[in-house]
C-alpha positions in Angstrom: -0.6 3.8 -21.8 -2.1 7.1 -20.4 -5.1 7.4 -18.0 -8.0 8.2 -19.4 -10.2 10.8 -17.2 -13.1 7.9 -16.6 -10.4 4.7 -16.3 -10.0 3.6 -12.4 -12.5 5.4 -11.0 -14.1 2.4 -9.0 -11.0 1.6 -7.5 -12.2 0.4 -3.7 -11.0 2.2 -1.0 -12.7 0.5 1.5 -13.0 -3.2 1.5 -9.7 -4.5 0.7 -8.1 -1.4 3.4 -10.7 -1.7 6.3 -8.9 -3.9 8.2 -5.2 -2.7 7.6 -2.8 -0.5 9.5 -1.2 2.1 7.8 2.1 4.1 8.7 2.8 7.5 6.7 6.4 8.6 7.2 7.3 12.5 7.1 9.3 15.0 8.3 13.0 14.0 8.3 15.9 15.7 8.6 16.0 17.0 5.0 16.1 20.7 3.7 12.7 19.6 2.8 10.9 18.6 6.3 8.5 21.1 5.8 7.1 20.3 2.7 7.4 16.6 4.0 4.8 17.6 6.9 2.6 18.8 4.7 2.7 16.2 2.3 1.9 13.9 5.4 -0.8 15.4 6.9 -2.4 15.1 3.4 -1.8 11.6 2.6 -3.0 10.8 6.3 -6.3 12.8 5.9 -6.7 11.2 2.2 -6.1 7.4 4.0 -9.0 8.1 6.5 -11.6 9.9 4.5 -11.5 6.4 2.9 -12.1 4.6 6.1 -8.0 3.6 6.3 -6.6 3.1 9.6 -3.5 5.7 9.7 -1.0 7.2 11.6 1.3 9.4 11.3 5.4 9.4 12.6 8.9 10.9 11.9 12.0 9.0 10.6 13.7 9.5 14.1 15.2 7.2 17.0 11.8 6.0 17.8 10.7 4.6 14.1 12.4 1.2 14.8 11.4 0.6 18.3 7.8 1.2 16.7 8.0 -1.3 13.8 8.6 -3.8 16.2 6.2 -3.3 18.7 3.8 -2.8 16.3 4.0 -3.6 12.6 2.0 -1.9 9.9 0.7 -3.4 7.5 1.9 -0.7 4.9 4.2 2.7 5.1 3.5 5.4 2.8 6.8 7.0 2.8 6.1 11.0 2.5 10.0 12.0 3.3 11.3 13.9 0.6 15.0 14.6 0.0 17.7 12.0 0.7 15.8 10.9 3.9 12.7 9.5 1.5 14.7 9.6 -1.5 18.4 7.8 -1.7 16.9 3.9 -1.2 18.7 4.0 2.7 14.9 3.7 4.6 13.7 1.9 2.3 16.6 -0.9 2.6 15.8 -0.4 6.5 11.9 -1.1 5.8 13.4 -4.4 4.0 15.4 -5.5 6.9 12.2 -5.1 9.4 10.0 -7.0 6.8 8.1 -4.1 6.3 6.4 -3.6 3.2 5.8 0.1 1.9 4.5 2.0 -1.4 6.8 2.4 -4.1 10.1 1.3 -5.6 12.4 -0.9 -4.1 16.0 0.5 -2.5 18.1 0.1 -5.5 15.7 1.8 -7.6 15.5 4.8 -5.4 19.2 5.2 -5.0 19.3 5.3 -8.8 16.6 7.4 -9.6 17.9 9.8 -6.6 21.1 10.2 -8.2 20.4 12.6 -11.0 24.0 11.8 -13.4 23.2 7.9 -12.9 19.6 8.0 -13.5 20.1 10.3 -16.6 23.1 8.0 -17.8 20.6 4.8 -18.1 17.7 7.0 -19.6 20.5 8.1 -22.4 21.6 4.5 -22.4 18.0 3.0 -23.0 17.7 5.7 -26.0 15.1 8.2 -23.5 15.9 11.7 -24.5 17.7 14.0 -21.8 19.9 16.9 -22.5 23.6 16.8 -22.4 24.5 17.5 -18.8 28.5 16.9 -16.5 28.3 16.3 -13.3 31.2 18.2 -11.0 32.1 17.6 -7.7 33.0 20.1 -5.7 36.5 19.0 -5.1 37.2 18.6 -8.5 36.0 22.2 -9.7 38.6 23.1 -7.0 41.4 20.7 -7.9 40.9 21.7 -11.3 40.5 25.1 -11.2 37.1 27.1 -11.3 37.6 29.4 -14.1 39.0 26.8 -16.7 36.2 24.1 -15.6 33.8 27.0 -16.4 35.0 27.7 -19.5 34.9 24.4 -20.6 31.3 23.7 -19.8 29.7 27.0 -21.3 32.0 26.0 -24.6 30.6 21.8 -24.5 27.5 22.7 -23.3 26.2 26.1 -24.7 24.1 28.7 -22.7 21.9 29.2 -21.1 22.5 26.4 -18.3 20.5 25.1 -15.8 22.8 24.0 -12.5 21.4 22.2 -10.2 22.4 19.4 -7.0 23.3 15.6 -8.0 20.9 14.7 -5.3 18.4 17.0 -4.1 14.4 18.4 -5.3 12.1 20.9 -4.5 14.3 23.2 -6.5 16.3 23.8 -4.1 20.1 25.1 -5.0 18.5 25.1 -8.8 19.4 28.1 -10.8 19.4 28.9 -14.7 22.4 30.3 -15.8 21.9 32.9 -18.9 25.8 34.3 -19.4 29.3 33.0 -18.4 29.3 35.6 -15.7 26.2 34.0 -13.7 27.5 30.4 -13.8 30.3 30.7 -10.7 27.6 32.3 -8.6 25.4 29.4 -9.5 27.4 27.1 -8.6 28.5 28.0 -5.2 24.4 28.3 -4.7 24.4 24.7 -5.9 27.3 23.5 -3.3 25.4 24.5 -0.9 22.9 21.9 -0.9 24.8 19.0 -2.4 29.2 18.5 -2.9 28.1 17.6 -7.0 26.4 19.7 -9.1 24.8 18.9 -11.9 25.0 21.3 -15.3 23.0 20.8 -18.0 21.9 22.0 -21.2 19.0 24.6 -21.0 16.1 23.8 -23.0 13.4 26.5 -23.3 9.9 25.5 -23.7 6.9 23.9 -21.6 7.1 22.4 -17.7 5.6 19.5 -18.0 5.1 16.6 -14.7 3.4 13.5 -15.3 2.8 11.2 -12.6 2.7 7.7 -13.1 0.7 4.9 -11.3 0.3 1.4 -10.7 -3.4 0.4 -9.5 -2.9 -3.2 -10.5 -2.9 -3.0 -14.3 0.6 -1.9 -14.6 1.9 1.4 -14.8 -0.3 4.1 -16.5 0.7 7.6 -17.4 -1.8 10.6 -15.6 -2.7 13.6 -17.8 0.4 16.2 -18.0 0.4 19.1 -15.4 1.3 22.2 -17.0 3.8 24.1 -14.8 3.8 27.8 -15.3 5.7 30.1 -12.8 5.2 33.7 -12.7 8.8 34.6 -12.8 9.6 31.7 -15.0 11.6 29.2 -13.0 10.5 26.5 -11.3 12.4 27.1 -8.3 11.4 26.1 -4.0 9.4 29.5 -3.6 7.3 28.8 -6.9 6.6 25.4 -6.0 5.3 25.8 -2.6 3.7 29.7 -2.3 0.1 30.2 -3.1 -0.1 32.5 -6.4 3.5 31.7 -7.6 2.9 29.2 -10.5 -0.3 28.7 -12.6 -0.9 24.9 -13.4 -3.0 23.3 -16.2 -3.9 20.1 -15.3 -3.9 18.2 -18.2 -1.4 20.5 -19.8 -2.0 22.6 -23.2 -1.0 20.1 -25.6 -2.6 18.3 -28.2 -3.3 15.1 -28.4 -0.5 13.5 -30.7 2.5 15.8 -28.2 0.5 14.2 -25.2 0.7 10.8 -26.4 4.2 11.5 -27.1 4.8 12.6 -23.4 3.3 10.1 -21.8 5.0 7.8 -23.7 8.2 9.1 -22.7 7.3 9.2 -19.2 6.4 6.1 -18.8 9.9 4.7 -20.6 11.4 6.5 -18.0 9.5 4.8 -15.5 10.3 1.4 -16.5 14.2 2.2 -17.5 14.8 3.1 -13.9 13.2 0.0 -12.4 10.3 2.1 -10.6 7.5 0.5 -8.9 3.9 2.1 -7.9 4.3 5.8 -8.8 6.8 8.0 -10.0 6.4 11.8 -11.3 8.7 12.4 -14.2 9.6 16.2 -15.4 10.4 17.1 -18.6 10.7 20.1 -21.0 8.7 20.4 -24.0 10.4 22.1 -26.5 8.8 24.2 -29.6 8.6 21.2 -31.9 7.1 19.2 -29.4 9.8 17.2 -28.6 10.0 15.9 -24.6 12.9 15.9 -22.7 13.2 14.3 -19.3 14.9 16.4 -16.4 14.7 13.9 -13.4 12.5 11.3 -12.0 11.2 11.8 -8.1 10.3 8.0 -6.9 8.8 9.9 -3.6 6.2 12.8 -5.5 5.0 15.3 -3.1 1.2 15.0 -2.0 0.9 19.2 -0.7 -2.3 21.0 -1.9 0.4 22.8 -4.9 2.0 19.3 -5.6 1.8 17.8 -9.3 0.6 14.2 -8.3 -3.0 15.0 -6.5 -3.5 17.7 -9.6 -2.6 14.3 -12.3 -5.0 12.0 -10.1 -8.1 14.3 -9.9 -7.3 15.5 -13.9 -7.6 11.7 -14.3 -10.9 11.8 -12.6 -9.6 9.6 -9.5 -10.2 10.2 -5.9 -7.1 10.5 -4.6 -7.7 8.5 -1.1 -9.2 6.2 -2.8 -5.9 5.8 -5.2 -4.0 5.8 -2.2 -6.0 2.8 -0.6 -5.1 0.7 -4.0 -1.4 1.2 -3.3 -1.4 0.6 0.6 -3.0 -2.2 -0.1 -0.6 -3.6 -3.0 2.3 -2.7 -0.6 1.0 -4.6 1.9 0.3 -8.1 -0.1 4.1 -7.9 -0.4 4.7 -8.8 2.9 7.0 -11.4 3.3 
């Protein structure tokens, strides 16, 4: 079911959060601490405009000490990469009884692992293109130029190479000739020992967020993703006048219906909980295609969640109050 543009918008954000105590978690030792920050800073000012009591701390040495001398009431984990993403603090969260917004650890460490996640989307009939997944011992073992060969002959061109585990773009590249592909791949093994090759599939960027404000998950309206120099890659993502967005995307209604519904298959294949942003390629016939599945979306000014809420017509504090406060009626 998709979000209508009038449906939730009377969600409180006041009298069920007045009285709770909310951690965000950012930073991290990630490629993407940066981003993380600013992802924070927006989720904290978001919590308080609604009247939330928040507070804002790193994923360092002094996390624990602080969940024991004071427990929140929630966490809003903010961390992107493996810090916020592979299910590890999020199993630590569980051991200290503290309850935080979004899916539990095993969920995370699935969805984080691109190969796996795509493998049960495949298995639960969710459409995904044809990918391998090579570590970078084996492409040595086995020799680069015959591995290569092999991939662009199963696979096709152009490719799209990117890290097992990683986001933001980062290490991503699309590969348009045979000659690209070792370049790419180095790039990639930078960021992550397996990369991940896949099909290429031309047509229409497409995120759509998914929420949980207690009537189960709904899909947002599609964000249209259109970068200037036509990948989706860190710089396009996070520098002001990179990438146009349409928020809801440029689709009719029967292709958006089909989206969503996708998206939100994907969702509950993976075992997600609260929000999710799935990414997917539309191609010319209007068919999706789901790339990967981010369990911790990120909440910067250019991010694709806040553009799905306010498309939706919610107040994103306000949004954010619902989920603090579902993750905190969890508590043990």
């Amino acid at each position: 079911m998709s979000v209508s543009p009038a449906a939730h918008t009377s969600v409180t954000g006041s009298a069920a959060t007045d009285d709770l105590h909310v951690l965000v978690l950012a930073g991290g030792l990630s490629y993407e601490r940066d981003v993380s920050l600013r992802s924070g800073r927006r989720v904290l000012d978001a919590l308080r405009a609604v009247g939330v009591e928040a507070e804002l701390r790193d994923a360092d040495v002094a996390l624990l000490p602080a969940l024991a001398a004071d427990p929140p009431d929630a966490v809003v984990i903010a961390l992107h990469g493996a810090t916020g993403e592979d299910g590890s603090l999020r199993g630590v969260l569980d051991l200290c009884d503290v309850p935080y917004v979004g899916c539990d650890a095993r969920a995370s460490r699935l969805a984080w692992d691109k190969p796996s996640a795509k493998a049960v989307l495949r298995e639960a009939g969710i459409p995904t293109p044809d990918w391998v997944a090579l570590p970078h011992d084996r492409f040595s073992e086995l020799g680069a130029v015959a591995v290569l060969d092999r991939i662009a002959d199963r696979l096709g061109l152009p490719l799209m190479v990117k890290p097992a585990q990683g986001g933001s773009g980062l290490g991503a590249a699309v590969v348009r000739d045979a000659a690209s592909l070792p370049a790419a791949m180095v790039g990639c093994f930078g960021y992550d020992q397996t990369a991940l090759v896949e099909r290429y599939v031309p047509g229409m960027d497409v995120a759509v967020s998914v929420l949980d404000l207690g009537e189960g998950p709904q899909a947002l309206p599609p964000v249209e993703i259109v970068p200037r120099n036509g990948v989706y890659d860190y710089a396009a993502r996070y520098t002001a006048g990179r990438t146009t967005w349409h928020a809801p995307a440029r689709l009719d209604p029967e292709t958006t219906e089909r989206v969503t519904g996708v998206a939100l298959a994907a969702h509950t294949a993976l075992g997600l909980r609260d929000l999710s942003r799935v990414d997917l390629i539309v191609d010319a016939e209007g068919q999706p295609h789901v790339l990967e599945v981010n369990v911790s979306p990120g909440m910067t000014e250019t991010s694709l969640l806040p553009l799905a809420v306010q498309a939706a017509g919610l107040d994103f504090g306000r949004a954010l109050g619902t989920l603090v406060s579902r993750a905190a009626a969890r508590r043990p």
